[in-house]
C-alpha positions as CSV (number, residue, x, y, z in Angstrom):
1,X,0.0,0.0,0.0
2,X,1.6,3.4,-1.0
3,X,0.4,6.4,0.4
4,X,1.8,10.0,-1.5
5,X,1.6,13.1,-0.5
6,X,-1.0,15.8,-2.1
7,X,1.1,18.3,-4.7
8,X,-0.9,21.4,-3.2
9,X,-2.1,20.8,-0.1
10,X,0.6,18.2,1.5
11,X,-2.3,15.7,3.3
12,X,-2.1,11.7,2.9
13,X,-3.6,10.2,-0.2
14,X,-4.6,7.0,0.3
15,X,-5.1,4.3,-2.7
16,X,-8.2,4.8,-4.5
17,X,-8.1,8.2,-3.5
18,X,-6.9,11.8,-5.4
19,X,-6.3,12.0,-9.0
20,X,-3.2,12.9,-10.9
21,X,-2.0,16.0,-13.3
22,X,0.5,15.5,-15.5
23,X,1.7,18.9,-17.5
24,X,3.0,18.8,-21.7
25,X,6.7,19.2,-20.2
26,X,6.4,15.6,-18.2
27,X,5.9,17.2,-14.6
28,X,3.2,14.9,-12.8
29,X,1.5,16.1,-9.6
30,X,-0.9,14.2,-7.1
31,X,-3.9,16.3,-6.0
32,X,-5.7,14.8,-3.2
33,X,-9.0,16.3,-4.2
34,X,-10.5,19.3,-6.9
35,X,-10.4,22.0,-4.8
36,X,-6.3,21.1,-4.1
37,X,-6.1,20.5,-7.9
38,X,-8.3,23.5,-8.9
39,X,-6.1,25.9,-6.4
40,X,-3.0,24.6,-8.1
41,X,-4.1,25.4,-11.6
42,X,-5.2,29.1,-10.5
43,X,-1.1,29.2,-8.9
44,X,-2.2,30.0,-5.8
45,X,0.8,29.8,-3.4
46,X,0.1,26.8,-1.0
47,X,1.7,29.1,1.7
48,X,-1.0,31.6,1.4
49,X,-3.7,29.3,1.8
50,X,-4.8,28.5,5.4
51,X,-5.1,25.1,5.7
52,X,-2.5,23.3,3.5
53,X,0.5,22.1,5.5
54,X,2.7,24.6,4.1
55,X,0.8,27.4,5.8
56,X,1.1,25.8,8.9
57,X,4.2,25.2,9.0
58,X,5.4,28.4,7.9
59,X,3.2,30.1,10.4
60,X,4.6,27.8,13.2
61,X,1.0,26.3,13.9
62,X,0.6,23.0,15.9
63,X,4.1,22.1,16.2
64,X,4.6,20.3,20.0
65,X,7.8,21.1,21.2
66,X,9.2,19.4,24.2
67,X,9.9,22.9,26.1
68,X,13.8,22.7,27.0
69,X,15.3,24.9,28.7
70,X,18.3,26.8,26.8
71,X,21.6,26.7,28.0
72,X,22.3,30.4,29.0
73,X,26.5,31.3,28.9
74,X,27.8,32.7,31.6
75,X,29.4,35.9,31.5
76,X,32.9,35.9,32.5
77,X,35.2,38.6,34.2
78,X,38.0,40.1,31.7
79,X,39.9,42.8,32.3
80,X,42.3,44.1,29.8
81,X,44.0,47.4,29.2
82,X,42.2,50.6,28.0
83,X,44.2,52.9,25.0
84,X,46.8,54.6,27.0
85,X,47.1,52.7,30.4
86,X,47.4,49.3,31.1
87,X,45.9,46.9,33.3
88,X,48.7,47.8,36.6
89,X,48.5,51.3,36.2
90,X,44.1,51.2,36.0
91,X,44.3,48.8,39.3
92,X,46.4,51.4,41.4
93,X,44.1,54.1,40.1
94,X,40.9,52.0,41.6
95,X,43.0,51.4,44.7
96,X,43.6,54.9,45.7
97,X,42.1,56.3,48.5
98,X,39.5,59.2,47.7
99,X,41.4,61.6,48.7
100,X,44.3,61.5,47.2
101,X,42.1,60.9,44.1
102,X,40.1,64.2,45.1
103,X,43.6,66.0,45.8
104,X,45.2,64.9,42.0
105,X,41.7,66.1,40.7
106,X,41.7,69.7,42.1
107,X,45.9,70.1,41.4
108,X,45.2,69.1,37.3
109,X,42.5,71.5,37.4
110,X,44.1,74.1,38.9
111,X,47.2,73.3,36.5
112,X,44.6,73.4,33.8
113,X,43.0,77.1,35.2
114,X,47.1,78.7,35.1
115,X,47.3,77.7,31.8
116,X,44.3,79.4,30.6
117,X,45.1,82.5,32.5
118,X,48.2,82.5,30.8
119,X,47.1,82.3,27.7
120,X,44.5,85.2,27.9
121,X,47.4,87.3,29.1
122,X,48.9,86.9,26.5
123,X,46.1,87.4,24.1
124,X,44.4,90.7,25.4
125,X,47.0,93.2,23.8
126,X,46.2,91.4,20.9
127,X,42.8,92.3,20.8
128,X,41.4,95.2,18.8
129,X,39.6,98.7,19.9
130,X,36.1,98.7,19.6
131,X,35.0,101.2,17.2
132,X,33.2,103.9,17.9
133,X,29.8,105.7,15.8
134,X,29.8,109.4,15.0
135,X,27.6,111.7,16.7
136,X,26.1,113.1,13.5
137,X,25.6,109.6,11.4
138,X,22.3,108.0,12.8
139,X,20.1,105.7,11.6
140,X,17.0,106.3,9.7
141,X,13.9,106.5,11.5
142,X,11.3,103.7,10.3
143,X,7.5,105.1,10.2
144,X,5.7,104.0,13.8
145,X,2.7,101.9,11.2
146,X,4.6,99.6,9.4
147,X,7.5,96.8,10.3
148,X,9.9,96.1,7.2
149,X,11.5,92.9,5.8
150,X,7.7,90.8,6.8
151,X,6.8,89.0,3.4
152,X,4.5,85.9,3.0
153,X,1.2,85.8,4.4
154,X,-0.6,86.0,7.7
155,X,2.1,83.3,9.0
Protein backbone atom coordinates (compact mmCIF):
# COMPACT_ATOMS: atom_id res chain seq x y z
CA UNK A 1 0.00 0.00 0.00
CA UNK A 2 1.55 3.36 -0.98
CA UNK A 3 0.40 6.41 0.43
CA UNK A 4 1.84 9.95 -1.53
CA UNK A 5 1.58 13.09 -0.50
CA UNK A 6 -1.05 15.82 -2.11
CA UNK A 7 1.14 18.35 -4.69
CA UNK A 8 -0.86 21.40 -3.25
CA UNK A 9 -2.15 20.77 -0.10
CA UNK A 10 0.59 18.22 1.49
CA UNK A 11 -2.33 15.75 3.25
CA UNK A 12 -2.12 11.74 2.93
CA UNK A 13 -3.57 10.24 -0.21
CA UNK A 14 -4.60 6.98 0.30
CA UNK A 15 -5.07 4.31 -2.74
CA UNK A 16 -8.24 4.80 -4.48
CA UNK A 17 -8.11 8.21 -3.55
CA UNK A 18 -6.86 11.79 -5.41
CA UNK A 19 -6.31 11.98 -9.02
CA UNK A 20 -3.25 12.94 -10.94
CA UNK A 21 -2.02 15.97 -13.28
CA UNK A 22 0.46 15.51 -15.55
CA UNK A 23 1.71 18.89 -17.49
CA UNK A 24 3.01 18.84 -21.70
CA UNK A 25 6.74 19.24 -20.17
CA UNK A 26 6.41 15.55 -18.20
CA UNK A 27 5.91 17.19 -14.63
CA UNK A 28 3.17 14.88 -12.76
CA UNK A 29 1.53 16.14 -9.64
CA UNK A 30 -0.93 14.18 -7.12
CA UNK A 31 -3.88 16.30 -6.01
CA UNK A 32 -5.72 14.77 -3.23
CA UNK A 33 -8.96 16.29 -4.19
CA UNK A 34 -10.53 19.34 -6.90
CA UNK A 35 -10.44 22.02 -4.84
CA UNK A 36 -6.27 21.09 -4.06
CA UNK A 37 -6.13 20.48 -7.87
CA UNK A 38 -8.25 23.50 -8.92
CA UNK A 39 -6.14 25.92 -6.37
CA UNK A 40 -2.98 24.63 -8.10
CA UNK A 41 -4.09 25.41 -11.55
CA UNK A 42 -5.23 29.05 -10.46
CA UNK A 43 -1.14 29.22 -8.90
CA UNK A 44 -2.16 29.96 -5.85
CA UNK A 45 0.79 29.82 -3.37
CA UNK A 46 0.05 26.82 -1.02
CA UNK A 47 1.70 29.14 1.65
CA UNK A 48 -0.95 31.60 1.43
CA UNK A 49 -3.74 29.27 1.84
CA UNK A 50 -4.77 28.52 5.40
CA UNK A 51 -5.13 25.14 5.65
CA UNK A 52 -2.54 23.29 3.51
CA UNK A 53 0.48 22.09 5.52
CA UNK A 54 2.74 24.56 4.10
CA UNK A 55 0.77 27.41 5.82
CA UNK A 56 1.06 25.80 8.89
CA UNK A 57 4.18 25.24 8.98
CA UNK A 58 5.35 28.44 7.86
CA UNK A 59 3.22 30.08 10.40
CA UNK A 60 4.57 27.79 13.20
CA UNK A 61 1.00 26.30 13.95
CA UNK A 62 0.59 22.95 15.92
CA UNK A 63 4.11 22.13 16.23
CA UNK A 64 4.62 20.32 19.99
CA UNK A 65 7.80 21.10 21.20
CA UNK A 66 9.20 19.45 24.18
CA UNK A 67 9.89 22.91 26.13
CA UNK A 68 13.78 22.71 26.98
CA UNK A 69 15.25 24.86 28.69
CA UNK A 70 18.26 26.79 26.80
CA UNK A 71 21.57 26.72 27.99
CA UNK A 72 22.31 30.42 28.98
CA UNK A 73 26.52 31.34 28.87
CA UNK A 74 27.83 32.68 31.56
CA UNK A 75 29.37 35.86 31.52
CA UNK A 76 32.94 35.87 32.50
CA UNK A 77 35.19 38.61 34.24
CA UNK A 78 38.01 40.06 31.74
CA UNK A 79 39.90 42.79 32.25
CA UNK A 80 42.26 44.07 29.83
CA UNK A 81 43.97 47.38 29.23
CA UNK A 82 42.20 50.58 28.02
CA UNK A 83 44.18 52.89 24.99
CA UNK A 84 46.81 54.64 26.97
CA UNK A 85 47.10 52.74 30.36
CA UNK A 86 47.42 49.28 31.10
CA UNK A 87 45.92 46.94 33.28
CA UNK A 88 48.73 47.81 36.57
CA UNK A 89 48.51 51.33 36.23
CA UNK A 90 44.07 51.19 35.97
CA UNK A 91 44.35 48.82 39.26
CA UNK A 92 46.39 51.40 41.37
CA UNK A 93 44.13 54.05 40.09
CA UNK A 94 40.94 52.02 41.65
CA UNK A 95 43.01 51.38 44.73
CA UNK A 96 43.58 54.89 45.67
CA UNK A 97 42.08 56.27 48.54
CA UNK A 98 39.52 59.20 47.75
CA UNK A 99 41.40 61.56 48.73
CA UNK A 100 44.30 61.52 47.25
CA UNK A 101 42.07 60.90 44.14
CA UNK A 102 40.08 64.19 45.09
CA UNK A 103 43.63 65.96 45.75
CA UNK A 104 45.20 64.92 42.02
CA UNK A 105 41.67 66.09 40.73
CA UNK A 106 41.69 69.67 42.12
CA UNK A 107 45.91 70.08 41.42
CA UNK A 108 45.22 69.06 37.27
CA UNK A 109 42.54 71.51 37.40
CA UNK A 110 44.12 74.13 38.91
CA UNK A 111 47.22 73.32 36.52
CA UNK A 112 44.63 73.42 33.79
CA UNK A 113 42.99 77.09 35.24
CA UNK A 114 47.14 78.68 35.05
CA UNK A 115 47.25 77.72 31.78
CA UNK A 116 44.26 79.40 30.60
CA UNK A 117 45.08 82.46 32.48
CA UNK A 118 48.25 82.52 30.83
CA UNK A 119 47.09 82.34 27.69
CA UNK A 120 44.53 85.20 27.91
CA UNK A 121 47.35 87.31 29.08
CA UNK A 122 48.88 86.92 26.54
CA UNK A 123 46.13 87.35 24.10
CA UNK A 124 44.45 90.70 25.40
CA UNK A 125 47.01 93.17 23.82
CA UNK A 126 46.21 91.44 20.94
CA UNK A 127 42.84 92.34 20.83
CA UNK A 128 41.36 95.25 18.76
CA UNK A 129 39.65 98.70 19.95
CA UNK A 130 36.06 98.72 19.63
CA UNK A 131 35.01 101.23 17.19
CA UNK A 132 33.17 103.86 17.89
CA UNK A 133 29.76 105.75 15.85
CA UNK A 134 29.82 109.42 15.03
CA UNK A 135 27.61 111.71 16.71
CA UNK A 136 26.10 113.14 13.52
CA UNK A 137 25.59 109.58 11.38
CA UNK A 138 22.28 107.99 12.79
CA UNK A 139 20.11 105.66 11.56
CA UNK A 140 17.01 106.30 9.66
CA UNK A 141 13.95 106.49 11.49
CA UNK A 142 11.32 103.69 10.34
CA UNK A 143 7.49 105.14 10.15
CA UNK A 144 5.66 104.02 13.80
CA UNK A 145 2.74 101.88 11.24
CA UNK A 146 4.57 99.58 9.43
CA UNK A 147 7.52 96.76 10.26
CA UNK A 148 9.94 96.14 7.21
CA UNK A 149 11.52 92.88 5.79
CA UNK A 150 7.73 90.81 6.76
CA UNK A 151 6.83 89.00 3.43
CA UNK A 152 4.50 85.95 3.04
CA UNK A 153 1.21 85.82 4.35
CA UNK A 154 -0.60 85.95 7.72
CA UNK A 155 2.06 83.31 9.03
Amino acid sequence: MKIELCSFSGYKIYPGHGSRFIKVDGKSFTFLDKKSKRLHLTKRNPRRVCWTVLYRRKHKKGQVEEISKKRTRKTQKFQKAVAGATINEIMAKRNQKPEVRKAQREQAIRAYKEKQKAKQSTKKPAAPAPKTKAKGAKAPKQPAGKTPGRVGGKR
